[in-house]
C-alpha positions as CSV (number, residue, x, y, z in Angstrom):
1,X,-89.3,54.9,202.9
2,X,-86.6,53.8,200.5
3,X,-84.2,56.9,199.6
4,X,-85.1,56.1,195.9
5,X,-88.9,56.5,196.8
6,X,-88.1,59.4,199.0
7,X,-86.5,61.6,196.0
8,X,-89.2,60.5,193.5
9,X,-92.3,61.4,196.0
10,X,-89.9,64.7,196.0
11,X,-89.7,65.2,192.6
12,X,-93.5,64.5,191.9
13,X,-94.5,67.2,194.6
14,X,-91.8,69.6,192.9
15,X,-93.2,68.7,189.6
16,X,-97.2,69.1,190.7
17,X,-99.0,72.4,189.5
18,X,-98.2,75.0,192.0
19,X,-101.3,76.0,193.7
20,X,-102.1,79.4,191.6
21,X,-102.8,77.3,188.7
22,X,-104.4,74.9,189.5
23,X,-107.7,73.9,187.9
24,X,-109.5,73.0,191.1
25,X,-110.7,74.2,194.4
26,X,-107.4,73.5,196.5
27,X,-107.2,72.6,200.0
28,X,-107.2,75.2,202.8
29,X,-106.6,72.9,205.7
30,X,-102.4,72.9,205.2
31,X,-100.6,76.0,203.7
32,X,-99.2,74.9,200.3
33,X,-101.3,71.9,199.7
34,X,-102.3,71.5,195.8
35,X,-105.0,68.9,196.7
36,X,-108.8,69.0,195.6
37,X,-110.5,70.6,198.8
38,X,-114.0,68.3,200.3
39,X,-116.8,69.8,200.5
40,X,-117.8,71.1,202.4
41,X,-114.8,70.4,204.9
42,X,-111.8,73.2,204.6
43,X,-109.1,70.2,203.8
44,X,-108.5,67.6,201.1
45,X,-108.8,63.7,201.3
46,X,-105.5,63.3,203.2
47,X,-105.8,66.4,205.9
48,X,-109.4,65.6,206.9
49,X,-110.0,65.0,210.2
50,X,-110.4,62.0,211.4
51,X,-114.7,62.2,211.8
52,X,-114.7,64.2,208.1
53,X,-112.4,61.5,206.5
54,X,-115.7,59.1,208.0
55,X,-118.3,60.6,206.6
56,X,-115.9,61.1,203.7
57,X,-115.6,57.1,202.6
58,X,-119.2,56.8,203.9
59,X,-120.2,58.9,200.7
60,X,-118.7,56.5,198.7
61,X,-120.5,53.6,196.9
62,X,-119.6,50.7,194.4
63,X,-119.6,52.7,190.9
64,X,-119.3,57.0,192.3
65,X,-116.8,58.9,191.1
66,X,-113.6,59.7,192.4
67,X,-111.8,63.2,192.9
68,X,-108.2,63.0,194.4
69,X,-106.6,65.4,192.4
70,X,-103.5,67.2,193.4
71,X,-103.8,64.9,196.7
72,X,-100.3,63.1,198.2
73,X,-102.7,59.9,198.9
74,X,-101.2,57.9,202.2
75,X,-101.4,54.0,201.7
76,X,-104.5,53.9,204.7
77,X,-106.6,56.3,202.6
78,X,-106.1,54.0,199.4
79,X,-107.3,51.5,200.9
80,X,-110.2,52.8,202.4
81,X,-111.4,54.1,199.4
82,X,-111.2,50.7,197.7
83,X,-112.9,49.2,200.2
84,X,-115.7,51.4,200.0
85,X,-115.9,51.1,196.1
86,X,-115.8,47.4,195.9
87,X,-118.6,45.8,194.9
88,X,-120.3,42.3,195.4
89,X,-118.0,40.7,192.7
90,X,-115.0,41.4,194.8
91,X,-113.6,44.6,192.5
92,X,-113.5,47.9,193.1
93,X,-115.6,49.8,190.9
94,X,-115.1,53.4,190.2
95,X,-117.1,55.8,187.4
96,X,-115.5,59.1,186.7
97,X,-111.8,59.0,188.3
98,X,-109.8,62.0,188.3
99,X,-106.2,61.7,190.1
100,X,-104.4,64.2,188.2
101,X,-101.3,65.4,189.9
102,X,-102.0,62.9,192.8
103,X,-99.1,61.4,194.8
104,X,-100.1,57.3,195.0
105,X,-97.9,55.5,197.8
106,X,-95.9,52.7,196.9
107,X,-97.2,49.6,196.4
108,X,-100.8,50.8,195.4
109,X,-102.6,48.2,194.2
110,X,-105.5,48.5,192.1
111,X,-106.1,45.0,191.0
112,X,-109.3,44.2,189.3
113,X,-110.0,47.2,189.5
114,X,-113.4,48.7,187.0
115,X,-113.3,51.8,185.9
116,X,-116.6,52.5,184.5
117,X,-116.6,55.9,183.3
118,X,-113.5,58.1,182.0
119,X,-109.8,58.0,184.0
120,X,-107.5,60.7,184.4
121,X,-104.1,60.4,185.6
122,X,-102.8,63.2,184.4
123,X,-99.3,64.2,185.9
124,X,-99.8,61.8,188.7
125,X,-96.7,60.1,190.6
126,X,-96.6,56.7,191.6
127,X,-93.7,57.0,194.3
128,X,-93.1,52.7,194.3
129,X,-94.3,50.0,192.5
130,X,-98.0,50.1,191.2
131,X,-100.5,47.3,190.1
132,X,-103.7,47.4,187.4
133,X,-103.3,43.9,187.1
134,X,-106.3,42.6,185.6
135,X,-108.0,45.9,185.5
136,X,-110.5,47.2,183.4
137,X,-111.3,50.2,181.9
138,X,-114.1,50.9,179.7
139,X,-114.3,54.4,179.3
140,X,-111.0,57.0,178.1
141,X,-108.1,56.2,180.3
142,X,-105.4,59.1,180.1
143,X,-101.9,58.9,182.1
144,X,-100.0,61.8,180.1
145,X,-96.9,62.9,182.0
146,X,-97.4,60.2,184.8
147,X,-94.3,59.2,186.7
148,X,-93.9,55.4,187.9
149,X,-91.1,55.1,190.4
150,X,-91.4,51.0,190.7
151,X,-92.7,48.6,188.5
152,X,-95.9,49.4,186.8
153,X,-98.1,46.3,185.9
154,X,-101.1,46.2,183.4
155,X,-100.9,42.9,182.9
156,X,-104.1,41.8,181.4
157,X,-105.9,44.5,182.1
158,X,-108.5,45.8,179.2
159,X,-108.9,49.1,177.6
160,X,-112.1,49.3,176.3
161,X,-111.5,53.0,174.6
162,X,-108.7,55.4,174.0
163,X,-106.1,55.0,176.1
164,X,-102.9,57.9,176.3
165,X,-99.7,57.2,177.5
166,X,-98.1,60.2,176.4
167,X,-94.5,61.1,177.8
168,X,-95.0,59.0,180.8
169,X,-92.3,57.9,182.3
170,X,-91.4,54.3,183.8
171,X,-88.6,54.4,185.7
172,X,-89.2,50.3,186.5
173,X,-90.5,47.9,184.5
174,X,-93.4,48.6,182.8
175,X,-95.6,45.1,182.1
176,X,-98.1,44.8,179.4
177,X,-98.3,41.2,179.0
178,X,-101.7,39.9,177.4
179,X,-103.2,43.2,177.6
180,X,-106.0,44.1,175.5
181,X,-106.9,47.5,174.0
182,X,-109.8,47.8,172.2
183,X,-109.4,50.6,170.6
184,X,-105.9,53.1,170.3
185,X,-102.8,52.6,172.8
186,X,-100.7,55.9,172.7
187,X,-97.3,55.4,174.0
188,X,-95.9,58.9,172.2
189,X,-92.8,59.9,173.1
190,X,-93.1,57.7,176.5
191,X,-90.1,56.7,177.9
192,X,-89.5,53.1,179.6
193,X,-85.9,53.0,181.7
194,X,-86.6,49.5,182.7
195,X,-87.8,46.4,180.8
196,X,-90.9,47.2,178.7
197,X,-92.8,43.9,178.2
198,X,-95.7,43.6,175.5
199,X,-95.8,39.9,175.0
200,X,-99.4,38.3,173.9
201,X,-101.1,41.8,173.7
202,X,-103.9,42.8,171.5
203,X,-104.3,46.2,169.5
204,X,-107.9,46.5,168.3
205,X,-106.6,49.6,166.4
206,X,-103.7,52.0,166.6
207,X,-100.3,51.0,169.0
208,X,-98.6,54.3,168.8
209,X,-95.4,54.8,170.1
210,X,-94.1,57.4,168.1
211,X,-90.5,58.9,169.6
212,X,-90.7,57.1,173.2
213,X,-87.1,55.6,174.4
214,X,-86.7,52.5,175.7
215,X,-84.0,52.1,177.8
216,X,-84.1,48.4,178.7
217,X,-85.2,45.2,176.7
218,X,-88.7,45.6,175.1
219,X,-90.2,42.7,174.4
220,X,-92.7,42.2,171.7
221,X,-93.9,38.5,171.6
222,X,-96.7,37.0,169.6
223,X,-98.1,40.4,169.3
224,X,-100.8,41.3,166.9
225,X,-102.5,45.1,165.8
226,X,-105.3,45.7,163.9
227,X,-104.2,48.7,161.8
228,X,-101.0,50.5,162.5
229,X,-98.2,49.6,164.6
230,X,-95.7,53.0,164.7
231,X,-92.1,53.4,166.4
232,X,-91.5,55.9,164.2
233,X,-88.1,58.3,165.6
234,X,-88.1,55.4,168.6
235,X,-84.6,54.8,170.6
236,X,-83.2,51.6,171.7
237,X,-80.5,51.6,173.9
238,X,-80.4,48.0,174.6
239,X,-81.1,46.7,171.1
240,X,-84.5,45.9,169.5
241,X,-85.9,42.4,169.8
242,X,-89.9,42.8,167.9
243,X,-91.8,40.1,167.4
244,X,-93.4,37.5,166.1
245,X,-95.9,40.6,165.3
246,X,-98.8,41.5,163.1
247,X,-100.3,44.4,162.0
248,X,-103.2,44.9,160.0
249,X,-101.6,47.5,158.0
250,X,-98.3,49.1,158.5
251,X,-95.2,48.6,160.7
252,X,-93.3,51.8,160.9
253,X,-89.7,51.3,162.0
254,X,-88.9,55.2,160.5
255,X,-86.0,57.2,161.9
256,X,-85.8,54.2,164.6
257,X,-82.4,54.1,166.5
258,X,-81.3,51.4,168.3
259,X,-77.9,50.3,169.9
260,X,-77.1,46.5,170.0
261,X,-78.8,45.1,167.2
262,X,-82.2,45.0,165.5
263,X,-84.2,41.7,165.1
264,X,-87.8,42.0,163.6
265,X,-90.1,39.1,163.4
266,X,-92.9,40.9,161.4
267,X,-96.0,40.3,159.1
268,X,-97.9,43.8,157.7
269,X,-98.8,45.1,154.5
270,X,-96.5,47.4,154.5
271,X,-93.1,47.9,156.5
272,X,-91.2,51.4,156.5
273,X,-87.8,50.8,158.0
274,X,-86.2,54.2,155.6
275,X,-83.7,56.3,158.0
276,X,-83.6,52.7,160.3
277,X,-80.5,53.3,162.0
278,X,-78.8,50.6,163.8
279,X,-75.3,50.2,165.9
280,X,-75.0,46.3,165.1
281,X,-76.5,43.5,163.1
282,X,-79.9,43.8,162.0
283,X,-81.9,40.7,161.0
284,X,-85.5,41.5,159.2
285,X,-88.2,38.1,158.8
286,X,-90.9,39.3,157.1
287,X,-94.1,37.6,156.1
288,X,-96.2,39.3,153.3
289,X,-96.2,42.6,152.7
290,X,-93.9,45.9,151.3
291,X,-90.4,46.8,152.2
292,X,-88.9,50.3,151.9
293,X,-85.2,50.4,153.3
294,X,-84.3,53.7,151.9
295,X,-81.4,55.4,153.9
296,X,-81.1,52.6,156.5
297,X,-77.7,52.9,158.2
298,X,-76.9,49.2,159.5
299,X,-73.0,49.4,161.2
300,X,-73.0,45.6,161.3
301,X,-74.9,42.9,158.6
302,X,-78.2,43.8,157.1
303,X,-80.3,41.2,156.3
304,X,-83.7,40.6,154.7
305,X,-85.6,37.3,154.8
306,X,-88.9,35.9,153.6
307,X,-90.7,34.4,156.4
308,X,-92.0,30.7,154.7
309,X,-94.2,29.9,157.5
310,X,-96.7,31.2,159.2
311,X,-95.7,32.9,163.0
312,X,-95.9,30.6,165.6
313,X,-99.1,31.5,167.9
314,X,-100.6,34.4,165.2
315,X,-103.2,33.2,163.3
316,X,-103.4,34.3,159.8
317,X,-106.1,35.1,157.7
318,X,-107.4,32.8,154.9
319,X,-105.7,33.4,151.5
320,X,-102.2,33.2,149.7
321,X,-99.9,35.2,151.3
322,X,-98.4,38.2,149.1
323,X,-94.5,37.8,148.4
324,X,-92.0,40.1,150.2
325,X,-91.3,43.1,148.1
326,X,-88.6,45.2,148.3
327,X,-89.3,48.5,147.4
328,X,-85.9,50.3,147.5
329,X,-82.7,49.7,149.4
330,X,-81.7,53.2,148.0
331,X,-79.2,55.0,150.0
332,X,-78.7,52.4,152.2
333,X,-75.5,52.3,153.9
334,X,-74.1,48.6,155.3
335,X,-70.6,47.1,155.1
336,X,-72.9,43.5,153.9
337,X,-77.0,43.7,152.2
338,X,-78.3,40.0,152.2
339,X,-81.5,39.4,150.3
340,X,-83.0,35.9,150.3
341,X,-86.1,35.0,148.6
342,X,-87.7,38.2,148.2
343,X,-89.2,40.0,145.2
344,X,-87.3,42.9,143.7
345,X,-89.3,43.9,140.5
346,X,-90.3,47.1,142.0
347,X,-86.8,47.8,144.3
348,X,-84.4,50.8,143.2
349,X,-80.7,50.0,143.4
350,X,-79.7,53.4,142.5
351,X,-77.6,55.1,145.3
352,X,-76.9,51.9,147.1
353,X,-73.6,53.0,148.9
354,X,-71.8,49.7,149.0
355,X,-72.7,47.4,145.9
356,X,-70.0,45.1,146.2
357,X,-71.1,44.1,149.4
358,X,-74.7,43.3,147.9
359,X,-75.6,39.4,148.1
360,X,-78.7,38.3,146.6
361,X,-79.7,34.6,146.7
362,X,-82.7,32.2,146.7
363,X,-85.9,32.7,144.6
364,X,-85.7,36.3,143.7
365,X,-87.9,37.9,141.2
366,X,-87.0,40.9,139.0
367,X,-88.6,43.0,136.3
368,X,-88.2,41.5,133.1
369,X,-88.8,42.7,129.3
370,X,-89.4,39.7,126.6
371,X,-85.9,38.4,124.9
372,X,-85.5,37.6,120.9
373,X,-86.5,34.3,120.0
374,X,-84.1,31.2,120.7
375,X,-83.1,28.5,118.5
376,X,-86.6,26.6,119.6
377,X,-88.6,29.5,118.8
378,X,-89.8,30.7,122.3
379,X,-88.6,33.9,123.6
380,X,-87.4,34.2,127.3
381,X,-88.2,37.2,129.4
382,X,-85.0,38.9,130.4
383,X,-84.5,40.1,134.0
384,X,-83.8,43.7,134.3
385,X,-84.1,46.4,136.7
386,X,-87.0,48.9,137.4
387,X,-85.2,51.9,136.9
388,X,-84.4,50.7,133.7
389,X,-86.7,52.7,131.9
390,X,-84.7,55.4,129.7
391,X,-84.6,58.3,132.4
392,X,-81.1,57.2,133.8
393,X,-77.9,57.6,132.6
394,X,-77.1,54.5,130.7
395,X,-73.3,54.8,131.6
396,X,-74.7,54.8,135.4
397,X,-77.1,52.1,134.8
398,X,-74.3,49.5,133.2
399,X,-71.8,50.0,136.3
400,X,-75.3,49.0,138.3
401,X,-75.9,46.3,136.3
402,X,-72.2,45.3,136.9
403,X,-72.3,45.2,140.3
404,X,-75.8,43.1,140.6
405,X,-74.7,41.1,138.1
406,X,-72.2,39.9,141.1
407,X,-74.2,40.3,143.9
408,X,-76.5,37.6,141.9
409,X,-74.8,34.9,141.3
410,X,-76.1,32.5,144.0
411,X,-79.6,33.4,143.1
412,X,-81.9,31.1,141.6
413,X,-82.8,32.1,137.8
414,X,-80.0,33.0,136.5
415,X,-80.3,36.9,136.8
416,X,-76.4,37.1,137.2
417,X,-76.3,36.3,133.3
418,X,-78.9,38.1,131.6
419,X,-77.5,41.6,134.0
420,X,-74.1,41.2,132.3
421,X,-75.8,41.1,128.5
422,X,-77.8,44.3,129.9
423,X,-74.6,46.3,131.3
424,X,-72.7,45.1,127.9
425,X,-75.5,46.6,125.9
426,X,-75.9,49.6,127.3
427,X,-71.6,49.7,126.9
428,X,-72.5,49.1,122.8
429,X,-74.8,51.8,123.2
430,X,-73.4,55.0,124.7
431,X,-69.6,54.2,125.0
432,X,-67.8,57.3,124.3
433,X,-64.8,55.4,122.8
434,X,-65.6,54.1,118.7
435,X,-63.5,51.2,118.8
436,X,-65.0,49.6,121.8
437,X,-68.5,50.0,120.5
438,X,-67.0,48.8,117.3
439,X,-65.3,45.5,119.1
440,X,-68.5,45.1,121.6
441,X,-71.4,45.1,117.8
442,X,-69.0,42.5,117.0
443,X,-68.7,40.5,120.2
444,X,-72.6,40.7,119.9
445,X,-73.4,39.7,116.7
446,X,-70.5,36.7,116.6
447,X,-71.5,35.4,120.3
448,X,-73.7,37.3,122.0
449,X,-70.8,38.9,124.2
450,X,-70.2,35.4,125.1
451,X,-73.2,34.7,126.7
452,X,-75.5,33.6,123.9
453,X,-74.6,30.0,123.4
454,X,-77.0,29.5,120.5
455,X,-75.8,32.6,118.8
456,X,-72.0,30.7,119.0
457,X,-73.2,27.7,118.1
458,X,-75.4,29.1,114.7
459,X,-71.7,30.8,113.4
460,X,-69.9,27.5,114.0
461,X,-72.4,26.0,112.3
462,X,-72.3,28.2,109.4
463,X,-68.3,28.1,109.0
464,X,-68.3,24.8,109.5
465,X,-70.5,24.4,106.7
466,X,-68.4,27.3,104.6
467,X,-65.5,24.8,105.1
468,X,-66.8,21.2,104.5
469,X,-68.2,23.2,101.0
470,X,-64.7,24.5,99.7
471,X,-63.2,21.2,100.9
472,X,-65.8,19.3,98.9
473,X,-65.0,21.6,96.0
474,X,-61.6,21.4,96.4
475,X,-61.8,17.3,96.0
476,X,-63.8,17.2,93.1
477,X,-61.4,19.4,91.1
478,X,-58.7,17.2,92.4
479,X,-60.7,14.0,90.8
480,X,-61.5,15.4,87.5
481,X,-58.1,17.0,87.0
482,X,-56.7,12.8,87.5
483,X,-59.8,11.4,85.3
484,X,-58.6,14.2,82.2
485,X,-54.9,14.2,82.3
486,X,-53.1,16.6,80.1
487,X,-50.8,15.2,77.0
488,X,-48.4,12.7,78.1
489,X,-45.2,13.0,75.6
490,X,-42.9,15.7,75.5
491,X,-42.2,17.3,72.2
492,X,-40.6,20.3,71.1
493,X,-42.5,23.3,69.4
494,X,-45.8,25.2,69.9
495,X,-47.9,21.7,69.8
496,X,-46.6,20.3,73.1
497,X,-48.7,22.9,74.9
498,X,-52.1,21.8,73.0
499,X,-54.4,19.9,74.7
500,X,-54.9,17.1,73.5
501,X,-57.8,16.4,71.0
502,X,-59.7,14.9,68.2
503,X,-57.8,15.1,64.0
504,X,-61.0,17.1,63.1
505,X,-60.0,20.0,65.5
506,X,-56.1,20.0,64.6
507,X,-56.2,19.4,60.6
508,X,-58.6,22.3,59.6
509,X,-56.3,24.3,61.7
510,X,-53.3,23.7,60.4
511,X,-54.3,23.6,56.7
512,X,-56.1,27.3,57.1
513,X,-53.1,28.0,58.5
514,X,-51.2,27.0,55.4
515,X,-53.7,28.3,53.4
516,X,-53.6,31.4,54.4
517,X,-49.7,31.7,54.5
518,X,-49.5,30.7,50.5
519,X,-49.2,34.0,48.3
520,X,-52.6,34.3,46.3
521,X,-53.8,31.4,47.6
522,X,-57.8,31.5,47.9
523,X,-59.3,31.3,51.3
524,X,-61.4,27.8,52.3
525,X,-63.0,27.8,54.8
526,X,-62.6,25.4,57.7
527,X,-66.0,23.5,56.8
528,X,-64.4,22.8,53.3
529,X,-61.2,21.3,54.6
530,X,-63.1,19.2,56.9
531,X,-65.4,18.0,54.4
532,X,-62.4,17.0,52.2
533,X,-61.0,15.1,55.2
């Protein structure tokens, strides 16, 4: 025996229930010995004698139940058994199992194996490498606590029920690939030191694997889960590589650690990736579905892309598929956020740590609130953000709109322009200084701060207009002034300065002049004097 099987057959005997608490009759035949005791022989399975271990395996038929727990089962006695349960189609076929606590040799192999009624593998040690390749198991399968020394294989093998994998431990490679679980998978806070391969299986329900570590590569290939696929508080120490995968529901990446990187391949309704934490890059594809990034630490390039096509090898349901929302990148700490073709009507920006480093671009959709009518009479919708709705600060809210209004500006749409008009009209609004509110109502009602080009337009129009008019006027009084000159001689006294006129209006005037200078003269009138003229 290998020195590394050696210390694990070790630890799983250390690590079996001592024999004062044990569940079951124990053996009697060898001081010490946890195993379940025969009936009605003094010894368990593996200290039978030779004649009881015969008419041991004689009891057994294709489809009985199976009792070895607490036994350290020798690779002979394995096989026996299996030989005894295997049926006419070549498979062994067991109905209740119970090896809790049991010590498997290495190299068990349990191929094809049926297991028709409920499993227990409670606590159980698998000292070298172990196969359930192409098993079956349609009732509850349990293997909480179990130890695998070797490599485990469940390649596709089915689990027609519940099947528990809670805290076991894998010290090889664990392989899943094209497995098929009917019903839950619960991988809680299991813990894979080796490769962990998943690629191809099927989750009729639940894939649970809720706090487990995986110490190697997990692969996660062309994957699909009927409701809820969870790695909630998960720990990657060689990076996370998931997908292409599916999940009727949710993907829960909460609280997830991983070292190395992060690349997700994933369609759901709803992904949670808040309090993601990851010691690299981390690269998300999503196809349909909700994104909440809230408190994601990323110590390398965050980025977030709208899967176009469908995944290669999952089959989707008929229908449009739902645009990738965004629901909040709040908190989030990365030294670079890419967004690309993703919608962010609903997504809070508020308590992003690094804005700067924000770049949005492709065919992103925002909130938007109808604009005042243009020149052609239609009003366009504005883009604006969702937590623009009166409960912020607007001082907080224009620095915001600042910063998007950069991160923006490769985006298709043109949100880059209508975020600056926001962030300088909530400046005109609450700006503590008078004079800059003062400057900004004018910048907006002259040009729109610069970024209403029919506003401009309109005032140029309109002095324009104000000038052509007083030029107009101007030549006209030119032209009449040269049609109507003034008197063209020169003469001394008060007369040179008259305009020039008709006799009628400058004889009645001098002669009532005259008139009225003479001492006792009567008065005429000027009517008279003309009349006499």
């Amino acid at each position: 025996m290998a020195p590394q099987e050696t210390a694990l057959a070790s630890l799983a005997v250390a690590a079996a229930p001592s024999a004062a608490t044990v569940p079951w009759p124990r053996c009697r035949a060898v001081f010490g010995c946890s195993g379940r005791v025969v009936e009605p022989f003094r010894g368990c399975p593996a200290h039978l004698r030779p004649g009881e271990r015969a008419l041991f395996v004689g009891r057994l038929r294709p489809g009985g139940d199976l009792d070895l727990r607490g036994v350290t089962v020798p690779a002979d006695l394995l096989s026996d058994v299996l030989d005894a349960l295997t049926g006419p189609d070549r498979r062994p076929h067991l109905g209740r199992t119970r090896l809790d606590g049991a010590v498997l040799p290495s190299a068990a192999s349990l191929r094809g194996a049926c297991f028709e009624g409920d499993s227990s593998f409670d606590g159980a040690a698998f000292v070298g490498g172990v196969s359930f390749y192409d098993a079956r198991f349609f009732g509850n399968v349990s293997f909480r606590g179990a130890r695998f020394g070797g490599n485990a294989s469940f390649h596709q093998a089915r689990f027609h029920r519940h099947a528990a994998f809670t805290e076991t431990v894998f010290a090889g490679d664990a392989l899943f690939g094209e497995a098929t679980w009917v019903a839950d998978a619960d991988f809680t806070r299991a813990v894979f030191i080796g490769a962990a391969a998943f690629d191809r299986a099927r989750f009729g329900r639940d894939a649970g694997m809720q706090a487990a570590c995986f110490g190697g590569a997990l692969s996660c290939r062309r994957v699909r889960v009927g409701r809820h696929a969870r790695f909630d508080r998960a720990r990657f120490r060689r990076g996370l590589w998931l997908g292409p995968l599916t999940a009727g529901e949710r993907l829960v990446l909460t609280g997830v650690s991983a070292h190395g990187g992060v690349q997700v391949q994933a369609g759901a309704g709803r992904i949670e990736a808040d309090g993601l934490t990851v010691r690299g890059d981390a690269d998300l594809r999503v196809r349909g579905g909700d994104l909440d990034l809230t408190g994601a630490v990323c110590f390398g390039r965050l980025r977030v892309r709208a899967q176009q096509r469908p995944f290669c090898g999952l089959p989707e349901s008929a229908g449009e598929v739902p645009a990738v929302r965004v629901l909040s990148v709040r908190d989030v700490s990365a030294p670079r956020v890419d967004l690309t073709d993703v919608d962010l009507s609903d997504c809070r920006f508020l308590g992003l740590e690094h804005p700067d480093d924000l770049h949005i671009r492709g065919r992103c959709a925002f909130a938007s609130r109808p604009g005042r009518r243009a020149l052609t009479g239609r009003a366009r919708d504005r883009a604006v953000l969702s937590e623009d709705t009166g409960a912020e600060p607007p001082s907080r809210l224009a620095v915001l709109y600042r910063q998007l209004a950069r991160a923006t500006a490769d985006a298709d749409g043109g949100p880059a322009r209508d975020f600056r008009y926001r962030a300088l009209e909530l400046r005109r609004r609450s700006d503590p200084d008078q004079w800059h509110r003062w400057a900004l109502h004018l910048l907006w009602i002259t040009c729109g701060y610069g970024l209403r080009a029919g506003r401009t337009v309109a005032w140029a129009a309109v002095l324009a207009a104000l000038v052509l008019g007083g030029a107009g006027l101007m030549g006209h009084t030119h032209r009449h002034a040269a049609a109507h000159p003034r008197g063209g001689h020169h003469r001394a006294g008060p007369d040179h300065h008259r305009p020039a006129g008709s006799l009628a209006r400058r004889v009645p005037a001098r002669t009532a002049e005259a008139t009225e200078d003479a001492p006792g003269a009567p008065r005429r009138t000027r009517g008279t004097t003309a009349r006499r003229l």
